[in-house]
C-alpha positions in Angstrom: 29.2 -51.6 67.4 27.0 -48.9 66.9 23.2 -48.6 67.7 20.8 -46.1 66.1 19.8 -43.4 68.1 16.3 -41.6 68.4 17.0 -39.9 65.6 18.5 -42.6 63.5 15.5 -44.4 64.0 12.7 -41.6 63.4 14.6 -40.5 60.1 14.6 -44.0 58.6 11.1 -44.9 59.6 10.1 -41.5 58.1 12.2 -42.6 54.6 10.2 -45.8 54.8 6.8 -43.9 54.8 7.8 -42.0 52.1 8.7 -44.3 49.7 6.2 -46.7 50.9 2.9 -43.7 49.3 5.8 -43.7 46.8 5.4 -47.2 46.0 2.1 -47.1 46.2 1.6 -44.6 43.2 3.7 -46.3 41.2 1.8 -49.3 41.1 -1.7 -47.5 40.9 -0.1 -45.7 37.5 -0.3 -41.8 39.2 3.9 -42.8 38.7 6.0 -43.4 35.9 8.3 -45.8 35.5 10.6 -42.5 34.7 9.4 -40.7 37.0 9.8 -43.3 39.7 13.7 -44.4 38.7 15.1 -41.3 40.5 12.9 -42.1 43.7 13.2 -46.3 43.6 17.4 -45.0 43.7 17.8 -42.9 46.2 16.4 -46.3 48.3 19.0 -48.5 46.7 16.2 -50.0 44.3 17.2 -50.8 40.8 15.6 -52.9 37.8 17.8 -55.3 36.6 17.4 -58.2 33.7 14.9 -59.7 35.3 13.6 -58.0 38.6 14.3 -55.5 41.2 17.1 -55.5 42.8 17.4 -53.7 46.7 21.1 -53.1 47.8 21.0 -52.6 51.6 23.9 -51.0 52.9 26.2 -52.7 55.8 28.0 -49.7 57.0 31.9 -50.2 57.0 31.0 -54.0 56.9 29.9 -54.4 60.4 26.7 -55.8 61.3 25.3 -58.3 64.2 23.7 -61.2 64.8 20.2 -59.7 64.6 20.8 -57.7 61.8 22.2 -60.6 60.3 19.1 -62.9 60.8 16.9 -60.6 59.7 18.9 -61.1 56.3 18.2 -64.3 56.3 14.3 -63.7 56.8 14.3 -60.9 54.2 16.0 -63.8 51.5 13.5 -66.2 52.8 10.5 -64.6 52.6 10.4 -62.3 50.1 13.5 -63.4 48.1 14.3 -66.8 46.8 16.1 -67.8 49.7 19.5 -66.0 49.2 21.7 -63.0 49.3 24.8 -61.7 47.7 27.3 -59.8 49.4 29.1 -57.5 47.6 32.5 -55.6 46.7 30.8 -52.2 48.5 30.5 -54.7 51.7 26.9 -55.0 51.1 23.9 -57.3 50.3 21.6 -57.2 47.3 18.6 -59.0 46.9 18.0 -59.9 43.4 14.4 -60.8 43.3 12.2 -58.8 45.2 8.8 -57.5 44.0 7.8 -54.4 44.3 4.8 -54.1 46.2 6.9 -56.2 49.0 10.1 -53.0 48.9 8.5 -51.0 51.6 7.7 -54.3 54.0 11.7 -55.3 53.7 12.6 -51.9 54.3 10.4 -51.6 57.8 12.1 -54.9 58.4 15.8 -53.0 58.0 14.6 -50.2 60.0 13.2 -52.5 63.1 17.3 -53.7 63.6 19.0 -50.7 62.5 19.5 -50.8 58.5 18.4 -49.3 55.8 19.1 -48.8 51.9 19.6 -45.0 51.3 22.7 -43.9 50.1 23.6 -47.2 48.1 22.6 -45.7 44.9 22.7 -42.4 43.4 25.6 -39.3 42.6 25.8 -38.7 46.4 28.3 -40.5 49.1 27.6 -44.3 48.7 28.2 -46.4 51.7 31.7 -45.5 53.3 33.7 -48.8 53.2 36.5 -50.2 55.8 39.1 -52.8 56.3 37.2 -55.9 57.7 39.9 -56.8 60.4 39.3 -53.7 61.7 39.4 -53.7 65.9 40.6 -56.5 65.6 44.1 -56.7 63.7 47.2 -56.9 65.2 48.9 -54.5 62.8 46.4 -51.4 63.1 47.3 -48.5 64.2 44.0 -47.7 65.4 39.9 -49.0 64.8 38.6 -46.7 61.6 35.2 -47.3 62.2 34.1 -44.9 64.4 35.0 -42.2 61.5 33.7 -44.4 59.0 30.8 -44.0 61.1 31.2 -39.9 61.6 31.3 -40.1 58.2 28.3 -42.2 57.3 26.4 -39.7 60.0 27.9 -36.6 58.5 27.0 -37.3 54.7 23.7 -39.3 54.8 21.4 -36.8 53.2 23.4 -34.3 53.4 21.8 -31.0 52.1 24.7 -30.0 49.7 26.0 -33.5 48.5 22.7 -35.2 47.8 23.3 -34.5 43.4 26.7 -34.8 42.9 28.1 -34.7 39.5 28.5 -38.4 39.7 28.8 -41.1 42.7 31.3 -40.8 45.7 33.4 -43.3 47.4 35.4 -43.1 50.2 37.6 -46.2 52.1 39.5 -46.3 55.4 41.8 -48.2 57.0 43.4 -48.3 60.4 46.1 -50.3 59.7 49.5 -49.9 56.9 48.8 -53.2 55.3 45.8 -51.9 53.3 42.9 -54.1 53.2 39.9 -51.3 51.7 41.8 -50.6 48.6 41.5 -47.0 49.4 44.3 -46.3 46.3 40.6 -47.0 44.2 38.3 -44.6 46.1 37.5 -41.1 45.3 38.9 -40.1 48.7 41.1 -43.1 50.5 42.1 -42.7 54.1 45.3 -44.5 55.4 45.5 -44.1 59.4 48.9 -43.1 60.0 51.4 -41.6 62.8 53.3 -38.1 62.5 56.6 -37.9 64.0 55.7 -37.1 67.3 53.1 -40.4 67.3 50.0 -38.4 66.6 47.2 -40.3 64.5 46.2 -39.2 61.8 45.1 -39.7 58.2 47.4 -39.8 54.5 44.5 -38.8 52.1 44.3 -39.9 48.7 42.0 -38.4 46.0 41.3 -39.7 42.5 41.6 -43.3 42.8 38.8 -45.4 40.9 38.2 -48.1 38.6 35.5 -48.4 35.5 36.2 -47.8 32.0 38.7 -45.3 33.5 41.3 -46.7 36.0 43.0 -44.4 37.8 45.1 -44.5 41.5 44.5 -42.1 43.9 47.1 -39.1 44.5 48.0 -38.0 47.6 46.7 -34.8 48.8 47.8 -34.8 52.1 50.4 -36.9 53.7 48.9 -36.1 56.8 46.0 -34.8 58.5 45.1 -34.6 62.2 42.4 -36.7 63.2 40.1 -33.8 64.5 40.3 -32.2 61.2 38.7 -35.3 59.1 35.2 -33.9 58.7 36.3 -30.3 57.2 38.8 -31.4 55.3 36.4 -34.1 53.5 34.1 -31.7 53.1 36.2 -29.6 51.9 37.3 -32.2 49.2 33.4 -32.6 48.1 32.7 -28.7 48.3 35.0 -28.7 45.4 34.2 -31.4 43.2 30.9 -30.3 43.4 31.8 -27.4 41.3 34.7 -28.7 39.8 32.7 -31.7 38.5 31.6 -31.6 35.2 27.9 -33.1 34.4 27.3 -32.9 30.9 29.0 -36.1 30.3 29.2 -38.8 32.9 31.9 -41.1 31.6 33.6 -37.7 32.2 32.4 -37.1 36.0 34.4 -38.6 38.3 36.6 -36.8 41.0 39.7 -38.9 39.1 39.1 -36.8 35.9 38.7 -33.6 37.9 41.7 -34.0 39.2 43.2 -35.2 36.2 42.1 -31.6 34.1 42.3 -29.6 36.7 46.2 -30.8 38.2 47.1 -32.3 41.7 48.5 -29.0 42.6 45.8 -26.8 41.4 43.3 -28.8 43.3 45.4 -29.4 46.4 45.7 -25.8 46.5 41.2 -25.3 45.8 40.7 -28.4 48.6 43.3 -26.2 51.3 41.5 -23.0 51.2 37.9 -24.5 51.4 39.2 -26.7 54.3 40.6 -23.2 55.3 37.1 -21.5 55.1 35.3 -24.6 56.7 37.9 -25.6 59.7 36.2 -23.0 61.8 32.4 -23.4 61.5 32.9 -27.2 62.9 33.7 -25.3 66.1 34.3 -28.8 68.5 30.8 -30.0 67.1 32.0 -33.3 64.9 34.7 -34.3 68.0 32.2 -34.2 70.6 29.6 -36.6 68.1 33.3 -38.7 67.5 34.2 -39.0 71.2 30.0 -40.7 71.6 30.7 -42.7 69.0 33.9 -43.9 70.0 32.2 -45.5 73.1 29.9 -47.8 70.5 33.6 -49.2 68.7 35.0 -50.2 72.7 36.6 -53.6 72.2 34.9 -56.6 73.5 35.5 -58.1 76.8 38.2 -60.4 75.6 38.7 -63.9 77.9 41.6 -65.0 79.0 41.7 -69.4 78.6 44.0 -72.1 77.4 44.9 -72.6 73.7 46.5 -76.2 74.2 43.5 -77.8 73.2 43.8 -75.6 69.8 47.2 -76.6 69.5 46.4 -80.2 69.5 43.8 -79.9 67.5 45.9 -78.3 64.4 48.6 -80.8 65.4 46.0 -83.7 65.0 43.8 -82.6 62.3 44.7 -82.0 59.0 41.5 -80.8 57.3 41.4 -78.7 60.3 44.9 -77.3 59.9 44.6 -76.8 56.3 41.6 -74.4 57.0 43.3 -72.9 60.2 46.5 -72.0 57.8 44.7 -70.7 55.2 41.6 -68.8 57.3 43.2 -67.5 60.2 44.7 -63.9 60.0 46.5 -62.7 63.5 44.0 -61.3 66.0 45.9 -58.4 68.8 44.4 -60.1 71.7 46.7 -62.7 73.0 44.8 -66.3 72.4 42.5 -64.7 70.0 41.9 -65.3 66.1 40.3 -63.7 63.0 38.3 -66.4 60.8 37.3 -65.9 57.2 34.7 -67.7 56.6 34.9 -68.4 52.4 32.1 -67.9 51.1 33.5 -69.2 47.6 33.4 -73.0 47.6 34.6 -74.8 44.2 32.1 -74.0 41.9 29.7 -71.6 43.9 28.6 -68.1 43.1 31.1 -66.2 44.6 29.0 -63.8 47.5 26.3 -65.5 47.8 25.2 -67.0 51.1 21.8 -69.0 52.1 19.4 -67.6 54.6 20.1 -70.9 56.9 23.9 -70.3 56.5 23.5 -66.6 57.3 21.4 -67.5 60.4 24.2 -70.2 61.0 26.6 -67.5 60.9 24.4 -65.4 63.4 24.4 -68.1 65.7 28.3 -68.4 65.5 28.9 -65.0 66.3 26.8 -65.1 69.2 28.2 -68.2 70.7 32.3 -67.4 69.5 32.2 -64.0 67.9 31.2 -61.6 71.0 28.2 -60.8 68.9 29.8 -58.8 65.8 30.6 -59.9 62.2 32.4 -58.6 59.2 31.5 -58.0 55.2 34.9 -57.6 53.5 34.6 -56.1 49.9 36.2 -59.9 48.7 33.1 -61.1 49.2 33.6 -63.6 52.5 32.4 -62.7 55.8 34.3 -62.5 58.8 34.2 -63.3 62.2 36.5 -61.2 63.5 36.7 -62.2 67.6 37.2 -65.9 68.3 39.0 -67.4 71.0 41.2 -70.0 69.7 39.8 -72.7 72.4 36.7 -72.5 69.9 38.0 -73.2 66.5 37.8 -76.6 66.7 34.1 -76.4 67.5 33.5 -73.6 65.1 35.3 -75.1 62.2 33.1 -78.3 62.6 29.8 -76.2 62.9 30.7 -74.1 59.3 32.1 -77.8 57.5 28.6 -79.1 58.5 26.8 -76.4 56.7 29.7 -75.8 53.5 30.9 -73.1 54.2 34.5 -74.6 55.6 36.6 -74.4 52.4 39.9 -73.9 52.9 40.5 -71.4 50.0 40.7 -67.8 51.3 43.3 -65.9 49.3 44.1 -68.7 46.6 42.7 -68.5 42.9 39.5 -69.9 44.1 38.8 -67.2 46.3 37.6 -65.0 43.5 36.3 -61.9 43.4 33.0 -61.6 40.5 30.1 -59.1 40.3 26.8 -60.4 39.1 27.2 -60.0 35.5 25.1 -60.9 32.7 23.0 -63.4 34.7 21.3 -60.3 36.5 23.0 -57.2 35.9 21.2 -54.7 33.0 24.8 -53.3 32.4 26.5 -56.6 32.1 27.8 -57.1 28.7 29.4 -60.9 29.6 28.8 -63.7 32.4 30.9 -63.0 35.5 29.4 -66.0 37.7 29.7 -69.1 35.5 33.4 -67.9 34.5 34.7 -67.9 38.0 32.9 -71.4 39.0 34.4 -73.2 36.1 37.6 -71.4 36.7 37.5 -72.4 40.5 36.7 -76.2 39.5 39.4 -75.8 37.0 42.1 -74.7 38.9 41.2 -77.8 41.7 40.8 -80.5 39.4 44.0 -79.9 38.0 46.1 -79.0 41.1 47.3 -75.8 40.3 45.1 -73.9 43.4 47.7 -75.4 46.0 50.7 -75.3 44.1 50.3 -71.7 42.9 49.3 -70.0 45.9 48.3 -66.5 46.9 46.5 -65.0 44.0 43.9 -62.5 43.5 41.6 -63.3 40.5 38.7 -60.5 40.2 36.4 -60.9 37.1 34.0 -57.9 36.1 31.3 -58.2 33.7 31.2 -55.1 32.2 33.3 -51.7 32.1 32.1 -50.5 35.0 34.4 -53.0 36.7 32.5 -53.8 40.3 34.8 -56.9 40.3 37.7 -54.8 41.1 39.2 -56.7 38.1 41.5 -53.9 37.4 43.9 -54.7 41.2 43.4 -58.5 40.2 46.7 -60.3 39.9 44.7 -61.8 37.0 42.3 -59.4 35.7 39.6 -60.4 33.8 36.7 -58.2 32.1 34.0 -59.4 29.8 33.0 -57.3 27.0 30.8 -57.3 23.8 32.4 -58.1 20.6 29.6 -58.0 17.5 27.1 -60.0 19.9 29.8 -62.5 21.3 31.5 -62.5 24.5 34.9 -61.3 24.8 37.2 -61.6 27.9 40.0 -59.5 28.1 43.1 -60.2 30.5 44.7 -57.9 32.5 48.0 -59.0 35.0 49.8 -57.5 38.1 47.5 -55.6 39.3 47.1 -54.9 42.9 44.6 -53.3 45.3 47.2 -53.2 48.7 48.8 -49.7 49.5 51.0 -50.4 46.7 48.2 -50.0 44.5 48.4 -51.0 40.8 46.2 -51.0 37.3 47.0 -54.1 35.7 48.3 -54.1 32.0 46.0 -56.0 29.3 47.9 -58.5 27.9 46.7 -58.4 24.4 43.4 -60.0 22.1 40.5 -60.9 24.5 39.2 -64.6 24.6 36.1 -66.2 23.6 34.2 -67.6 26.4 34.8 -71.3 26.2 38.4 -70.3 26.5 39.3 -68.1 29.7 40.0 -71.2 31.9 42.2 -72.9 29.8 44.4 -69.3 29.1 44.5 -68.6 33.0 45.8 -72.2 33.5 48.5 -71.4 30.7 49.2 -68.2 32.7 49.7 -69.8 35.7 51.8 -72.8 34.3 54.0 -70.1 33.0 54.6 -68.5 36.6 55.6 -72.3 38.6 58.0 -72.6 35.4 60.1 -69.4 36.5 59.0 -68.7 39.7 62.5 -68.5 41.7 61.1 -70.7 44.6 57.8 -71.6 46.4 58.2 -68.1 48.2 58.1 -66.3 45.2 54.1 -65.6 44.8 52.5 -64.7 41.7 52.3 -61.6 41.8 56.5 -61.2 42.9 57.5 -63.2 40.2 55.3 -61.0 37.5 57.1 -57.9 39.0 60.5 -59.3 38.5 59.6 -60.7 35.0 57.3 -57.8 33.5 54.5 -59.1 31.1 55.9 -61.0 28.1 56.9 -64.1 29.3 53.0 -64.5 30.5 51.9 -63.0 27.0 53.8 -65.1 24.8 52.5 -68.2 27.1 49.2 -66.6 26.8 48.9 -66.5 23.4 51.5 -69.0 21.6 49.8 -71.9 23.0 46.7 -70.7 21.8 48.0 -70.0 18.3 47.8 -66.3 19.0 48.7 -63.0 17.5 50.1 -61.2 20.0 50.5 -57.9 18.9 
């Protein structure tokens, strides 16, 4: 993976001193608390409910052993003893004082990682598929131009006040794992018809109190021409984007007032006027940071002890056939590791279980793990000789559940319980739900579903691509969940289609459970997931389950 150069380093030890006297007047008074927001932000500080919050960004998801103990130290010692991982792939600390901000940020900068960029109307940390150099369906590894990216637009002279925050997602692979359809600019590796790679390029996509998917731009462009042609993409939503109202900012409604083809047409003739002044600059910078993504030394042993093991072990099996994803290397595995056990908050992890994790990935990982935006973490390099040993090492600690893409495996933001812009509980919804669903033995029998649950508008659970959407809102002072179903955050990406009158809290459980009793009664078979059988049946036959069992209206 890749190490900070020289200048990495110097530029984040010189953010640190600056925010550090910044800090410092703050708490001597020569700083408002207004006049402070704008500089706490740019550092991925925010005030919550009840405290600071730092976001520190993990880069495409990637991060090592180090970096990942010193997590673990940070939550220790100046947190209270966890962190939560989050659908941007990375961590926020949730209670943090203030005057301790600048010695957790020198601690980021002495392993490579810092906060900047994971706040603000600039380019927020560029996100990636978690399998990726590793999957056996990828075209090619993304990361090194997630990386060029991350390089190319961290403080960036012309992109540092956009007219509202900027996303971007790639993946490497056709089975679409970063939901780039919800990005402001999603990048789909691909192959021309000569076998070229190269990139399909969506623009628009996003979630919030706007939903919107993506439109492609470009059904493909050349590798070597990624850096001008995003910039050429930003060059015009910065002028494009309108600032005097930000529910009105986005890229998506850009494009939406402006047209696909009027903007295609603006983004071509920037790229146009840009393509040139590159001059070989950003290929020779992505041919140094290719070298950083080289695959590990992969080992070649015997799996028979494996085999035995799954044949021999059911617990064992059960979390090898739910937690497993197919590595390319011959004899190799990717491992989820859930970080969702019945009736936990979804994200969070321990500072012993990240420095457990650490210690995995050193001893079976080949040093490197994975943040995926579901919230789990992933070890993306294990031999299978060492599953057995591995799986015994995460059961000891809790963190073996076998649960990674069933209803458990849910997807929440923070919600009311620390978020200012909350308006309903995220957290204590999915842990009831996820004891629910158990307890009555509908997890197993349903199957793959995605359930994403988003505490306010602004919709940082994804619950918009859920299978089973679900958003809490304020009604008059009371809580208020709304339902959504079908949607989907794949390369097929979907919105999902409210299904009527929200729910009180005290009642979302028991409507999902009606919900999903309605799917195993007309499912065609077992193979016939959730989300299949709600594309074959369209919406009413879960609505009028939905709501006639619950004495509904609904209209």
């Amino acid at each position: 993976m890749y190490d900070y150069t020289d200048f990495d380093e110097s530029f984040v030890r010189a953010r640190v001193a600056q925010f550090t006297d910044q800090v410092e007047r703050r708490l001597d008074g020569s700083l408002t608390e207004e006049e402070f927001r704008p500089l706490r932000l740019m550092n991925g500080l925010y005030l919550q409910l009840h405290a600071y919050m730092l976001r520190v960004a993990i880069p495409y998801g990637t991060i090592n052993p180090r970096q990942m103990r010193q997590l673990a130290m940070i939550a220790q010692t100046y947190d209270k003893g966890y962190g939560h991982f989050t659908t941007r792939q990375n961590i926020q600390f949730n209670w943090p004082k203030l005057p301790d901000v600048p010695a957790i940020l020198s601690a980021l900068a002495d392993v490579g990682m810092h906060a900047i960029q994971t706040s603000g109307n600039c380019v927020r940390n560029v996100t990636a598929d978690h399998f990726a150099g590793a999957s056996a369906d990828e075209i090619e590894d993304p990361r090194p131009y997630a990386e060029l990216l991350r390089q190319w637009s961290t403080d960036h002279p012309e992109f540092q006040f956009l007219p509202r925050k900027f996303k971007i997602a790639i993946t490497g692979a056709p089975n679409d794992r970063a939901v780039t359809g919800a990005h402001d600019i999603g990048l789909r590796m691909t192959r021309n018809e000569v076998g070229e790679p190269g990139f399909t390029v969506l623009v628009g996509g996003g979630l919030g109190r706007t939903p919107m998917v993506g439109m492609v731009v470009r059904d493909f462009l050349p590798v070597n021409d990624l850096l001008p042609y995003v910039e050429a993409v930003l060059s015009v939503y910065n002028v494009l984007g309108r600032r005097d109202n930000k529910y009105k900012a986005r890229i998506k409604i850009t494009l939406h007032e402006t047209g696909k083809a009027e903007i295609s047409r603006m983004i071509e003739e920037r790229f146009a006027e840009l393509r040139p002044l590159f001059g070989g600059a950003d290929q020779a910078l992505l041919d140094s940071i290719r070298a950083a993504f080289a695959p590990p030394a992969f080992r070649d042993a015997p799996t028979e002890a494996y085999d035995a093991f799954y044949k021999a072990d059911p617990v064992f099996r059960a979390w090898a056939d739910r937690n497993l994803a197919q590595h390319r290397a011959e004899g190799y595995a990717i491992v989820t590791v859930s970080l969702k056990a019945h009736g936990d908050t979804p994200g969070d992890a321990t500072a012993d279980q990240m420095r457990l994790l650490a210690d995995l990935a050193e001893r079976y990982g080949h040093d490197e793990l994975r943040i995926s935006h579901e919230q789990n973490v992933i070890l993306p390099h294990v031999h299978k000789s060492d599953l057995p040993a591995l799986h015994a090492a995460l059961a000891q600690a809790g963190l073996a559940t076998a649960n990674v893409g069933l209803a458990s495996d849910i997807i929440a933001c923070p919600g009311m319980d620390y978020c200012a812009l909350a308006t309903a509980r995220s957290i204590p919804v999915a842990q009831e739900l996820a004891l629910k669903l158990r307890e009555v033995g509908l997890e197993e029998e349903v199957g793959p579903l995605k359930i994403k649950i988003s505490g306010c508008i602004n919709a940082c659970g994804h619950h918009h691509v859920g299978h089973i959407g679900i958003l809490g809102l304020d009604r008059a002072g009371v809580e208020n969940y709304q339902i959504t179903l079908g949607g989907d955050g794949t390369e097929d990406t979907v919105v999902g289609e409210k299904t009527g009158p929200g729910f009180a809290y005290d009642q979302v459980t028991g409507a999902v459970e009606r919900i999903l009793r309605a799917y195993l009664a007309q499912r065609h078979s077992v193979e016939e997931t959730f989300l299949q059988a709600y594309k074959r049946l369209g919406i009413e036959p879960f609505k009028a389950a939905l709501y006639a069992e619950a004495g509904r209206d609904a209209a």
